[in-house]
C-alpha positions as CSV (number, residue, x, y, z in Angstrom):
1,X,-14.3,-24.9,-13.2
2,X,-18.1,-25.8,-14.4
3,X,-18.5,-23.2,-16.9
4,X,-16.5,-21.1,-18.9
5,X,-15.1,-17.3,-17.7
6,X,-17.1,-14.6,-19.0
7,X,-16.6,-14.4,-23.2
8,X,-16.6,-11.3,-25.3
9,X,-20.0,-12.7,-26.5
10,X,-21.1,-12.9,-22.9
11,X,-20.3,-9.2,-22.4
12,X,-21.5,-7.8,-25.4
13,X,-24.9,-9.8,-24.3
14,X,-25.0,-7.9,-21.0
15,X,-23.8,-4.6,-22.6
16,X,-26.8,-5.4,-24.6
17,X,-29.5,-6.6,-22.0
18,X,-28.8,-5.7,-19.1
19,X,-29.8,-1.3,-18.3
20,X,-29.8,-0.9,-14.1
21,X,-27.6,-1.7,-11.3
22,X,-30.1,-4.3,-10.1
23,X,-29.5,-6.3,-13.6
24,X,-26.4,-6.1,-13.5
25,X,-25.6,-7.1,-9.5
26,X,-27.8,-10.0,-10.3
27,X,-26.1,-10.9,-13.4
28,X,-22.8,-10.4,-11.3
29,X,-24.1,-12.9,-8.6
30,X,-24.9,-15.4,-11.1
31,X,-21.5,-15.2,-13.0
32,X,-20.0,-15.6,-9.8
33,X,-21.9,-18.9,-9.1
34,X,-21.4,-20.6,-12.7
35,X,-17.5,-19.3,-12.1
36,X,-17.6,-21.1,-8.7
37,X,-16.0,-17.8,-6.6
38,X,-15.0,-18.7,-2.9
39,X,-16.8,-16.2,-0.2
40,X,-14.9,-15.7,2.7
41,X,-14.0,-11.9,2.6
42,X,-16.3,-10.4,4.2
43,X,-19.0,-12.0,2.2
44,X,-20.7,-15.2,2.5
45,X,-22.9,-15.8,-0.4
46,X,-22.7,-14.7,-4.0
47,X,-25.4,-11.8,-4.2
48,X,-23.7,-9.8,-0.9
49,X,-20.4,-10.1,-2.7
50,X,-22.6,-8.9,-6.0
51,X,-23.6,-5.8,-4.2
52,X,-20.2,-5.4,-2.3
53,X,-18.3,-5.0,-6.1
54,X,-21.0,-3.5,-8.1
55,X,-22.2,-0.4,-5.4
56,X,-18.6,0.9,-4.9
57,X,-17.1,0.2,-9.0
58,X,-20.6,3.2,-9.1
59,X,-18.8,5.1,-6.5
60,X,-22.5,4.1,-4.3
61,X,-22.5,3.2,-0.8
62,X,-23.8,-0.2,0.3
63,X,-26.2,1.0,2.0
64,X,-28.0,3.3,-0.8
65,X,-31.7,3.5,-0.9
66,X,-33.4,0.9,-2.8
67,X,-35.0,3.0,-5.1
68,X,-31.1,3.3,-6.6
69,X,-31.1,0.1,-7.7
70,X,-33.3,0.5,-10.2
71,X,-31.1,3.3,-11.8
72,X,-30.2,2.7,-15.5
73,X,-26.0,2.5,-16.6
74,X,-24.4,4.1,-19.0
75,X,-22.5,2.3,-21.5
76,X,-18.8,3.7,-20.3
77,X,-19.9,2.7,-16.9
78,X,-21.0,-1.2,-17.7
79,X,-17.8,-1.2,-19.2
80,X,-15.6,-0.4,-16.4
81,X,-17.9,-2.7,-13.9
82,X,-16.8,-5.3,-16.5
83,X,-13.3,-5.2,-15.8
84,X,-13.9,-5.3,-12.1
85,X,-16.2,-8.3,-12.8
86,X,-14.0,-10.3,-15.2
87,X,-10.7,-9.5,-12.0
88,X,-13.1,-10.8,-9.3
89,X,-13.5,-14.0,-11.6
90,X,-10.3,-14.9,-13.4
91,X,-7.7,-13.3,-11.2
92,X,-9.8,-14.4,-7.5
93,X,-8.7,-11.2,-6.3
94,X,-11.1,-10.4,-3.0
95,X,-13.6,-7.8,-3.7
96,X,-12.3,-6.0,-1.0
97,X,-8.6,-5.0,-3.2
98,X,-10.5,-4.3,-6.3
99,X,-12.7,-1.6,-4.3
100,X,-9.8,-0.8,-1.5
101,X,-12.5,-1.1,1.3
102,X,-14.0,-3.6,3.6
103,X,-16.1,-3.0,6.5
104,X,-16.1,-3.9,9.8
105,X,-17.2,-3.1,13.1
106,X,-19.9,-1.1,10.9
107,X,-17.3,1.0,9.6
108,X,-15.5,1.3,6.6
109,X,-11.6,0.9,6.0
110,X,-9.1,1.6,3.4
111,X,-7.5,-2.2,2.3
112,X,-5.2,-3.5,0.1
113,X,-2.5,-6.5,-1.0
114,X,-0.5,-5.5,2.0
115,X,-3.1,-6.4,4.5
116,X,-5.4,-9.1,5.3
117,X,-9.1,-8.5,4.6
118,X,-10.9,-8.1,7.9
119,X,-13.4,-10.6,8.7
120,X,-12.4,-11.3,13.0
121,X,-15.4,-12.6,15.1
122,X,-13.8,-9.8,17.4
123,X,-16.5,-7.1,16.2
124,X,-18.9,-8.8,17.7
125,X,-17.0,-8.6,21.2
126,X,-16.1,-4.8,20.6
127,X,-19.5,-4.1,20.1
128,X,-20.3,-5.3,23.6
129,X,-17.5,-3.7,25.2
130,X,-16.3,-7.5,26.0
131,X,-19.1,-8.3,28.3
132,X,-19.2,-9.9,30.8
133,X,-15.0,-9.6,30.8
134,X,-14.7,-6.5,30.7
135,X,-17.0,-4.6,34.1
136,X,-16.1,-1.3,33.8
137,X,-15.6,-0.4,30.0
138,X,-14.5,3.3,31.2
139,X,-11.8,2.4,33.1
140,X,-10.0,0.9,30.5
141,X,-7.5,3.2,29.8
142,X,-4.5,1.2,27.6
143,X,-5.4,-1.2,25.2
144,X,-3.3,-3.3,23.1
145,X,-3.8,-4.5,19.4
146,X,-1.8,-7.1,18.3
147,X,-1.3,-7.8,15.3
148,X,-2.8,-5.1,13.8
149,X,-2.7,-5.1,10.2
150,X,-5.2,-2.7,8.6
151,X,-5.9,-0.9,11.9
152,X,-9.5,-1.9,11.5
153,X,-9.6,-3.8,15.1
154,X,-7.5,-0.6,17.0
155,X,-9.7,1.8,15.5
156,X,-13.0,0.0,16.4
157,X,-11.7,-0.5,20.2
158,X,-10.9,2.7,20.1
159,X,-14.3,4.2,19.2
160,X,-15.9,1.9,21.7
161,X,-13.6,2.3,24.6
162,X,-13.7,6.3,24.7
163,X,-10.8,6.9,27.6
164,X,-8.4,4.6,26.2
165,X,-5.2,4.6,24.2
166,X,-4.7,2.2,21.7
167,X,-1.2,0.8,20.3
168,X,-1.5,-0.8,17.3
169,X,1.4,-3.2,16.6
170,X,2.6,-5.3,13.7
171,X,5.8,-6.8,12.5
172,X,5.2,-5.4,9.3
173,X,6.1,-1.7,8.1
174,X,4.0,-2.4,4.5
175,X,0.7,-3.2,6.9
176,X,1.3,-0.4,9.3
177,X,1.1,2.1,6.2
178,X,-1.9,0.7,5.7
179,X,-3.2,1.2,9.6
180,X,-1.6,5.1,9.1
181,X,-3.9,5.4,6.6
182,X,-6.7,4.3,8.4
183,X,-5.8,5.9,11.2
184,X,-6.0,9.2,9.4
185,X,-9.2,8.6,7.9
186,X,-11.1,7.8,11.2
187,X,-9.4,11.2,12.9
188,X,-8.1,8.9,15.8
189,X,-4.3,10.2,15.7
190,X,-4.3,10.9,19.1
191,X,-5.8,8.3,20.4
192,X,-4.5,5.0,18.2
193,X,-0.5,4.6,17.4
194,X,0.9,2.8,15.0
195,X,3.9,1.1,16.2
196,X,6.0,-1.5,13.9
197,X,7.3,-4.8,16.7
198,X,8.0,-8.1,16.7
199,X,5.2,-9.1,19.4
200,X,6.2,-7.4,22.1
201,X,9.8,-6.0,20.8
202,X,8.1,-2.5,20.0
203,X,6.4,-1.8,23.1
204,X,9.0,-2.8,25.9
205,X,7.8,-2.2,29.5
206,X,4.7,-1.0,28.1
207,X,1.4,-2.4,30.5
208,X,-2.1,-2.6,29.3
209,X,-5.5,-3.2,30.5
210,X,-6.5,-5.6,27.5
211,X,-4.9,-6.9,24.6
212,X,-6.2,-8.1,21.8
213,X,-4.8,-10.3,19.5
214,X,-5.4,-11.8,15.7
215,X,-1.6,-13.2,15.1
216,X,-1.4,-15.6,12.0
217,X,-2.6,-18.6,12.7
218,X,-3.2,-21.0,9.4
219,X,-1.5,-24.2,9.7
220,X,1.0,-25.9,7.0
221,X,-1.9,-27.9,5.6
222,X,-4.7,-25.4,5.8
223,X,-2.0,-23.4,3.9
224,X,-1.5,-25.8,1.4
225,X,-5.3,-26.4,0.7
226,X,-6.5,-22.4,0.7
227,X,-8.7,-21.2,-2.2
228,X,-6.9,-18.6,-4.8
229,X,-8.3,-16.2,-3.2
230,X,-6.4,-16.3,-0.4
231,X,-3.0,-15.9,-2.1
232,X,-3.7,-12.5,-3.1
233,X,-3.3,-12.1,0.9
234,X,0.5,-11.2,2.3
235,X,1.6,-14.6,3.5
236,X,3.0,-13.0,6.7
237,X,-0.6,-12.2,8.1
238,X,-2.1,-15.9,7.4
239,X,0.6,-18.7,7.7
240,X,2.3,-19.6,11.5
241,X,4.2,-22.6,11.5
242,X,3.5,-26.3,11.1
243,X,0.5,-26.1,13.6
244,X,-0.7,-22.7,12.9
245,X,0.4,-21.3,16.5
246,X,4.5,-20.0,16.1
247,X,3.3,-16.2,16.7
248,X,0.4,-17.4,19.6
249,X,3.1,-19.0,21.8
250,X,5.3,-16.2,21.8
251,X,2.4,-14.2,22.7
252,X,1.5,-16.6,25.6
253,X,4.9,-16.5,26.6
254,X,5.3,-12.8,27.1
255,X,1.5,-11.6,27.8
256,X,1.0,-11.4,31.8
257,X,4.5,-8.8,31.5
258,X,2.3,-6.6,29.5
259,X,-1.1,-6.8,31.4
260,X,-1.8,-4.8,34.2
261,X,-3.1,-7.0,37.4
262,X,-6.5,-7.1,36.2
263,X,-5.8,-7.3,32.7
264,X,-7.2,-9.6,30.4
265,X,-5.8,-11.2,27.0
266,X,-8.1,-12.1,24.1
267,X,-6.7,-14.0,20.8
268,X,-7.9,-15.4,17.7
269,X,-6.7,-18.7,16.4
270,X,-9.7,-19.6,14.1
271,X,-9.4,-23.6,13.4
272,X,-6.1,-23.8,14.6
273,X,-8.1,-24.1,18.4
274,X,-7.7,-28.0,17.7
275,X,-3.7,-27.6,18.0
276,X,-4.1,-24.9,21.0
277,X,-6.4,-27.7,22.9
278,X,-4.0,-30.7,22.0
279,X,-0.5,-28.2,23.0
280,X,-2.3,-26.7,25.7
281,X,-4.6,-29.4,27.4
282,X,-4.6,-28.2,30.7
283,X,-5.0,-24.4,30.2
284,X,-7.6,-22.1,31.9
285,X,-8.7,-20.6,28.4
286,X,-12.3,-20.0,28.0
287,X,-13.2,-20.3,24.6
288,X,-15.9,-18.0,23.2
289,X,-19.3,-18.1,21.4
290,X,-20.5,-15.9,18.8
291,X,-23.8,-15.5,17.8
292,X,-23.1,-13.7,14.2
293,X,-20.7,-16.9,13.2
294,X,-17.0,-17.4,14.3
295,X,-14.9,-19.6,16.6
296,X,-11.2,-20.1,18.1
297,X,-11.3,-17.0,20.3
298,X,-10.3,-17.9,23.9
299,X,-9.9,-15.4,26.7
300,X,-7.7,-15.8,29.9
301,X,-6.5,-13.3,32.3
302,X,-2.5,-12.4,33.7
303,X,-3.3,-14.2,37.0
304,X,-3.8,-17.5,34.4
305,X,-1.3,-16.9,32.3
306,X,1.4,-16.4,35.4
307,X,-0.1,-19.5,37.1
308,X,-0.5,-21.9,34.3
309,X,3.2,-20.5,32.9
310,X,5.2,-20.4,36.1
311,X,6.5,-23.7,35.1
């Protein structure tokens, strides 16, 4: 690291100098650049991450008026943004834990260590109701969310896709506290269901007009190589075998049993797309663009999965 963590002389310094929450998410950007942070949860550049710790430590939302910024602290307060400062820094733990929320699809959600911190390319999709895939976004009626983790991705398909039911699956019971949670939050108890399987194990028999998938998907060396930050994630959510794809060919395996015949199945698998092209040369997956940043999302329907797996 290029510079030292923040000192008791450094603090006392800002205590001293620094009076409103613009100083201070300035002087929090700029501790993060000498400390050399890593941006990749949910943030992509030091002052968003600034505004993303400081706003919610003041119990503000992100999107307060302006004129808020040039609001003067108390002392108590500087001190308890502090501590959220100096555990951002020396600990790397994501701004999202040390606030317990992140946003996405333009909404917020309740996160912590038991869940990844949502940052899928997939908002951008649920906020076109999967155009051009998807024709007729009110006859979907059964949606599928694999994988679910925080319940941020069920809940958003859920609020776009008004007539449909949304299961919510994950192997783990610790994450799918977390999705409860959410669930509650967002009032969508009867519409999205928390349901703890193994892939499909949970929902046998169970059909479905899309599913949607964000399995883990870092490879062995991508594991090795991630920045702290990352470690402060449950391990179950990022890693998936040597090549990054144990949980995605299950899922190819089993998906056209659980999509009805028009059904579509969408899934993540980030930079591990090099090991899908190289295992899967041949396959009728169209891989997507995004225009707000993103990559390794592929779509392909039941009638491709049955014919490209009938062998």
């Amino acid at each position: 690291m290029s510079q030292p963590l923040i000192t008791e002389e450094m603090a006392v310094e800002a205590f001293q100098d620094l009076h409103t929450i613009q100083d201070w998410v300035r002087w929090t950007a700029s501790q993060f650049v000498s400390n050399e942070v890593f941006f990749g949860h949910g943030t992509d550049n030091p002052w968003d991450e600034a505004v993303s710790l400081v706003l919610p430590v003041l119990h503000m939302p992100i999107d307060a008026p302006k004129e808020i910024m040039h609001a003067r602290m108390t002392q108590s307060e500087k001190a308890h943004l502090m501590e959220f400062i100096k555990a951002r820094i020396e600990l790397r733990i994501p701004v999202a834990y040390l606030t317990n929320q992140a946003w996405f699809a333009g909404m917020p959600f309740y996160v912590d260590e038991r869940v990844l911190v949502p940052r899928s390319p997939f908002a951008e999709l649920i906020a076109k109701h999967f155009a051009p895939w998807v024709a007729a976004p009110n006859k979907v009626t059964r949606i599928l969310d694999m994988c679910t983790g925080s319940g941020c991705i069920a809940i958003a398909l859920a609020k776009a896709f008004e007539r449909a039911q949304v299961d919510a699956v994950d192997i783990s019971f610790e994450a799918l506290e977390v999705a409860d949670h959410n669930i509650n939050q967002h009032m969508m108890q009867d519409r999205v269901f928390a349901i703890q399987s193994d892939v499909f194990s949970g929902v046998p028999g169970q059909k479905y007009d899309l599913i949607v998938a964000n399995p883990p998907y870092v490879d062995a060396e991508d594991m090795s190589d991630l920045p702290e930050e990352f470690h402060h994630e449950p391990e179950l959510g990022l890693a998936s075998g040597e090549d990054g794809l144990d949980v995605t060919r299950a899922l190819l395996a089993e998906a056209a049993g659980h999509l009805n015949d028009d059904g579509l199945l969408f899934v993540e698998v980030g930079n591990s797309m090099v090991h899908m092209e190289q295992q899967f040369p041949e396959a009728p997956f169209t891989w997507l663009d995004f225009e707000h940043g993103g990559l390794g999302v592929f779509v392909v329907s039941k009638q491709q999965l049955l014919e490209y797996f009938k062998n």
